[in-house]
C-alpha positions in Angstrom: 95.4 86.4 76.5 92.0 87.7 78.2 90.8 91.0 77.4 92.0 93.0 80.1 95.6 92.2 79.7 95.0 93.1 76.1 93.8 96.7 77.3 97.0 96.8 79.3 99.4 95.6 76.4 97.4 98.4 74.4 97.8 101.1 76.8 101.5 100.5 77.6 101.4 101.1 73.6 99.8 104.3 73.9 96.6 103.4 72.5 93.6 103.5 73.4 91.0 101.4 71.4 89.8 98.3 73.2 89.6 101.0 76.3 87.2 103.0 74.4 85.1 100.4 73.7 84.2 99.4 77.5 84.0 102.7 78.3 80.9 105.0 77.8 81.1 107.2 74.9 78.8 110.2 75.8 78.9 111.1 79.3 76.1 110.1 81.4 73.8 113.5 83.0 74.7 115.0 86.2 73.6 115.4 88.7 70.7 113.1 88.2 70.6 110.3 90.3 73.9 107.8 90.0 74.3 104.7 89.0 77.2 104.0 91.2 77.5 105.3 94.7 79.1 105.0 98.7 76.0 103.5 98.9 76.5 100.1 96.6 77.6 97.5 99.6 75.5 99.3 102.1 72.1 100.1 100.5 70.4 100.8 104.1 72.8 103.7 105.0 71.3 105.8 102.6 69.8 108.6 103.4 65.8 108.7 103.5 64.0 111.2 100.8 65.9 112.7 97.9 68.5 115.3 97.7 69.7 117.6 95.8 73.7 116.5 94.8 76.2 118.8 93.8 77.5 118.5 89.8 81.3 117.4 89.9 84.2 115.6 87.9 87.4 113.9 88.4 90.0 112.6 86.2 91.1 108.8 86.1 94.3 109.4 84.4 95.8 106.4 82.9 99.4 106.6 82.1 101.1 104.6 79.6 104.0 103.1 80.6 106.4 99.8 80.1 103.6 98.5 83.0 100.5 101.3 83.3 99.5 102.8 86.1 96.7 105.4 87.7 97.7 108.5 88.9 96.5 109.7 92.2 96.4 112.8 94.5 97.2 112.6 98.2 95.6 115.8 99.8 97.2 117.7 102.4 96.1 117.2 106.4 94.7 121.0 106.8 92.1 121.3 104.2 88.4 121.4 105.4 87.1 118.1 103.4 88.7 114.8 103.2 91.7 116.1 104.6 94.8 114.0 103.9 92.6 111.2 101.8 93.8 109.7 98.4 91.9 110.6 95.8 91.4 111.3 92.3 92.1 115.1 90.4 89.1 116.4 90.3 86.2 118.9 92.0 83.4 120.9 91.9 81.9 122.5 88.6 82.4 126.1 88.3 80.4 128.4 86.4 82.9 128.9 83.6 83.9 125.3 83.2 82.2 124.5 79.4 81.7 120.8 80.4 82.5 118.2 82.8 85.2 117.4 80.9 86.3 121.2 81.2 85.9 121.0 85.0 87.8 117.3 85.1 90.4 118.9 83.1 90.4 122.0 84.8 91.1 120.4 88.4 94.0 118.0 87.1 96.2 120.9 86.0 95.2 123.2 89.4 96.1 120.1 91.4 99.4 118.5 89.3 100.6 121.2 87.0 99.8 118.5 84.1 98.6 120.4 81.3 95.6 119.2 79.2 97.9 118.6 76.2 99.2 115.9 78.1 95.5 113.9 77.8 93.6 112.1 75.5 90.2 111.3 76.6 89.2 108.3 76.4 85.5 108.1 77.3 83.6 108.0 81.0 82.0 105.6 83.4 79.0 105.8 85.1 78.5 108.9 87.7 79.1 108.3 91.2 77.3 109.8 94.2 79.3 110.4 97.4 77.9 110.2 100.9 78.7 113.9 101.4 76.1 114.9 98.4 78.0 115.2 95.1 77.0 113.3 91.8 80.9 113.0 89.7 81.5 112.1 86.5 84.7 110.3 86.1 86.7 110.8 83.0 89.6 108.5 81.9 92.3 109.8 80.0 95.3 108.6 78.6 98.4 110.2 79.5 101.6 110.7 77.7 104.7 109.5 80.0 106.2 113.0 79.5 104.2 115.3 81.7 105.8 117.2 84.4 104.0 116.9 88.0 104.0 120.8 90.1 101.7 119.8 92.9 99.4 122.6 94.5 100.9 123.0 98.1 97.9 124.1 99.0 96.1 121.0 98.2 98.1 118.3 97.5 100.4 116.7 99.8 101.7 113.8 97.4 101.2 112.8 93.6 101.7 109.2 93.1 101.3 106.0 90.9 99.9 102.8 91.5 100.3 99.7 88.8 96.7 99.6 86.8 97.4 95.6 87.0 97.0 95.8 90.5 94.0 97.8 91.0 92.5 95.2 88.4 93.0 92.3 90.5 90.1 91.3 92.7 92.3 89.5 95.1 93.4 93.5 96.4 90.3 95.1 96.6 89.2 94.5 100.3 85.6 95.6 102.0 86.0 97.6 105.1 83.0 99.1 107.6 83.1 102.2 109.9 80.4 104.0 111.5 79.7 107.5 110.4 77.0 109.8 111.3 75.3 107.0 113.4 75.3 104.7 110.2 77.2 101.7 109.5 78.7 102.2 106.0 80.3 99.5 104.5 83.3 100.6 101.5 85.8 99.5 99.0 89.3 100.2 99.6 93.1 99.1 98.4 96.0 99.3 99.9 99.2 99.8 98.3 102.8 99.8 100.0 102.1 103.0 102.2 99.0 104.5 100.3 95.4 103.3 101.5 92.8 103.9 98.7 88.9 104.0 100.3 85.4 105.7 99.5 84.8 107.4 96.7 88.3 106.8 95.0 87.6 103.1 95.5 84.3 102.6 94.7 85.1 104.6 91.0 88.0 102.3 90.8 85.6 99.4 91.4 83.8 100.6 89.0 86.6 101.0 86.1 87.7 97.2 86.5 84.1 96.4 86.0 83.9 98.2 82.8 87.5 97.0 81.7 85.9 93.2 82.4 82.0 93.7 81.4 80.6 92.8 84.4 
């Protein structure tokens, strides 16, 4: 049995230590410049100069299940910024938040209506710079198969849940292209039943499988 199917066997347990161990234990300073970014298959679309990128954090929630999943958000059509887009619970830092956790934290319950009892963190992966100037942190958390989801209307049009197994395979993560703002930018995405996962979302879930297989 390779190591990623023991992860999975471990998380459909509810535990959570083979996960820690790919994962990084102290979370990596934001917003200094990313590791990861929209930028990774596409190094020439960058931007020329620096810029200063907005501190922010999502949540890759886990859940353990018979078969584990991720949990993802499906924003609604009318909001100002990735409008209808799949994505991961998670924002901005506001001036209260103690942490990134705080703020990862913070956004889940705003978004779902899962409460942070309901998580165990379980450590971070390497920050992530968008094309549209914010540096995130992603969190994973574990968490327990009892929450209860009350969606923002205002935000979120759809919580769902996609099979982690999946979104490990390499066979179902595809490379698309588009041209935006004059640029050719080239991104990850998967596509599952009726939900298509790109940008951001996909490049941090890019990012977890390499973790979960130490590449």
């Amino acid at each position: 049995m390779n190591l990623v199917r023991k992860i999975v066997d471990e998380i459909a347990r509810g535990e959570i230590t083979l996960l820690r161990e790919r994962l990084l234990s102290t979370a990596p300073e934001v917003p200094q410049v990313p590791k990861r970014s929209d930028y990774d298959l596409g190094p020439g679309a960058r931007p020329e100069g620096s810029r200063e990128l907005t501190p922010a954090a999502v949540l890759v929630p886990v859940v353990a299940r018979k078969e584990p999943t991720l949990l993802f958000t499906r924003r609604t059509p009318h909001l100002s910024r990735h409008a209808g887009q799949v994505s991961f619970p998670g924002g901005r830092v506001h001036d209260n938040d103690l942490s990134l956790v705080d703020t990862a934290l913070r956004e889940m319950q705003e978004e779902t209506g899962i409460v942070r009892g309901n998580v165990r963190v379980a450590g971070f992966l390497e920050s992530y710079e968008t094309g549209t100037g914010f540096a995130i942190l992603p969190v994973v958390g574990l968490l327990t198969d009892d929450f209860e989801v009350l969606p923002d209307p205002n935000e979120v049009e759809e919580v769902f849940e996609v099979p982690l197994a999946f979104l490990l395979d390499g066979g179902n993560r595809e490379r698309r292209s588009m041209e935006w703002e004059g640029r050719r930018r080239e991104f990850y995405a998967f596509t599952y039943g009726s939900h298509y996962i790109w940008g951001a979302t996909a490049g941090i879930l890019v990012s977890f499988a390499d973790r979960l297989m130490g590449s």
